[in-house]
C-alpha positions as CSV (number, residue, x, y, z in Angstrom):
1,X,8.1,19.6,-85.4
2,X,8.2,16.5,-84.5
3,X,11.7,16.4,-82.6
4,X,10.1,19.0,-80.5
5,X,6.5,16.9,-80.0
6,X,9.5,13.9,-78.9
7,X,11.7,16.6,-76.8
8,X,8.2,17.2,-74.8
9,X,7.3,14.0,-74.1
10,X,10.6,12.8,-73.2
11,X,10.3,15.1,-70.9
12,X,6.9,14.4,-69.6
13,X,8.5,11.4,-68.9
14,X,11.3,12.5,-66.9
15,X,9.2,14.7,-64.6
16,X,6.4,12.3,-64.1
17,X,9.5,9.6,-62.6
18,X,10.8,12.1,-60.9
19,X,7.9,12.4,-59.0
20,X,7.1,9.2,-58.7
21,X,10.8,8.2,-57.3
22,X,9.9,10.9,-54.4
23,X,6.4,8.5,-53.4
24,X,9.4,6.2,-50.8
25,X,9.6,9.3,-48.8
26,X,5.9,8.7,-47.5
27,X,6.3,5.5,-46.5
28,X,6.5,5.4,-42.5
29,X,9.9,5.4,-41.5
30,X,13.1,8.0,-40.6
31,X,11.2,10.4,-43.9
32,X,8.4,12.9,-43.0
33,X,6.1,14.4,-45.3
34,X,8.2,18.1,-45.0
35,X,10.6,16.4,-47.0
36,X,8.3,14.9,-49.3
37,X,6.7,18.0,-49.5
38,X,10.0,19.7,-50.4
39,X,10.6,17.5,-52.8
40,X,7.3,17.4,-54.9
41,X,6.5,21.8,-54.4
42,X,8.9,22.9,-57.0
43,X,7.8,20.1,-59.5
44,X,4.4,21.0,-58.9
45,X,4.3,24.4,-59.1
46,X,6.8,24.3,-62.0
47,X,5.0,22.0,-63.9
48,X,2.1,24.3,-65.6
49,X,4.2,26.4,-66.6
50,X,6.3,24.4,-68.6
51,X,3.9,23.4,-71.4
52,X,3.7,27.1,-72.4
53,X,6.0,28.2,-75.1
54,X,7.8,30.3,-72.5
55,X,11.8,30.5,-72.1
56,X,11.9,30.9,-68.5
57,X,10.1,27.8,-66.7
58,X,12.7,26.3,-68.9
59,X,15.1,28.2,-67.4
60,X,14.4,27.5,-63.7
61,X,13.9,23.5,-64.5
62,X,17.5,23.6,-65.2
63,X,18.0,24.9,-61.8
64,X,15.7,22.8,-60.2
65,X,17.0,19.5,-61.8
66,X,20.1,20.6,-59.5
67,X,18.5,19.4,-56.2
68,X,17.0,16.3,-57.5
69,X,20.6,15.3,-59.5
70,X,22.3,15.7,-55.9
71,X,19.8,13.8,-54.1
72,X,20.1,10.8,-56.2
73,X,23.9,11.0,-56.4
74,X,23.5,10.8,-52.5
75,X,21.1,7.7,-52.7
76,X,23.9,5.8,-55.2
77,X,25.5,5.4,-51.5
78,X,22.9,4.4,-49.4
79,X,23.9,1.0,-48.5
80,X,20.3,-0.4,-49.6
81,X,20.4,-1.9,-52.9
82,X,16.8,-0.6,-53.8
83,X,17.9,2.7,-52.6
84,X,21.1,2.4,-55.0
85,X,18.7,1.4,-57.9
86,X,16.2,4.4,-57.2
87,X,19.3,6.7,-57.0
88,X,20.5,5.6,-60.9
89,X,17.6,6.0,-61.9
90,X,16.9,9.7,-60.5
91,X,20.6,10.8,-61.9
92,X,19.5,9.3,-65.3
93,X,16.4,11.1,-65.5
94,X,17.8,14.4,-64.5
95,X,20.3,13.8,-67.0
96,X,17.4,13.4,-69.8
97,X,15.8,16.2,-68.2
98,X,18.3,18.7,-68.3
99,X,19.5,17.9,-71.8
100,X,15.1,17.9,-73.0
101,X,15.2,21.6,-71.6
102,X,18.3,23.0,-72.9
103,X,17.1,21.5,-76.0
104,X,13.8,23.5,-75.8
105,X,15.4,26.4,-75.1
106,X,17.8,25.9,-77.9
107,X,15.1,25.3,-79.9
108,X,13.4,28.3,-78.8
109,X,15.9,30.5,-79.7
110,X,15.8,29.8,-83.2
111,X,13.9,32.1,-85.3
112,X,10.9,30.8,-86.9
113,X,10.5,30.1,-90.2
C-alpha cells in the first residue's frame, strides 16, 4: 500500500507543476487568459475526480496529458531559453504523469486480496 500512497503523490506532484507551468500564460504579453483558461479547465475539473478509487478519471488523464505533452514539446523550440527550460520540464512531468496513471490503473485492475 505504500507504492500506491507514493504512485499518488507523485502524481500530486505532477499535476500541481503542471499547473503551475501554465501561471507564464497570464503574464501580459502575446497570451490571453482564453488560453490560460484552456489550459488550466481540464486540470481543474479533472482533478476531484481523480482521488476517487475510480478507473475512468484515470482513464481520461491519459488523454489529457496528450495536449500538455505537445505543448511543451512545442516550447523545447521557442528560441527563449526560459521557455526551453519550462518546456523540459512540462514533457518530464507528463512523462511521470502518464506512467503514475497507467500505474493506478494497472494497479486497479488487480484483484484484491
Amino acid at each position: 500500500m505504500q507504492d500506491a500512497s507514493l504512485v499518488r503523490l507523485l502524481q500530486g506532484l505532477c499535476l500541481a507543476l503542471l499547473l503551475l507551468f501554465t501561471l507564464p500564460l497570464l503574464l501580459p504579453g502575446s497570451s490571453s487568459i482564453g488560453w490560460w483558461l484552456m489550459q488550466v479547465l481540464p486540470l481543474l475539473l479533472l482533478l476531484p475526480q481523480l482521488h476517487k478509487a475510480k478507473r475512468r478519471p484515470l482513464q481520461w488523464l491519459g488523454f489529457l496529458v496528450l495536449f500538455y505533452f505537445t505543448a511543451g514539446v512545442l516550447q523545447l523550440f521557442h528560441p527563449a531559453l526560459l521557455q526551453r527550460w519550462l518546456g523540459g520540464l512540462t514533457v518530464l512531468c507528463c512523462l511521470i504523469l502518464f506512467v503514475a496513471a497507467i500505474v493506478r490503473l494497472r494497479n486497479s485492475a488487480r484483484p484484491t486480496e
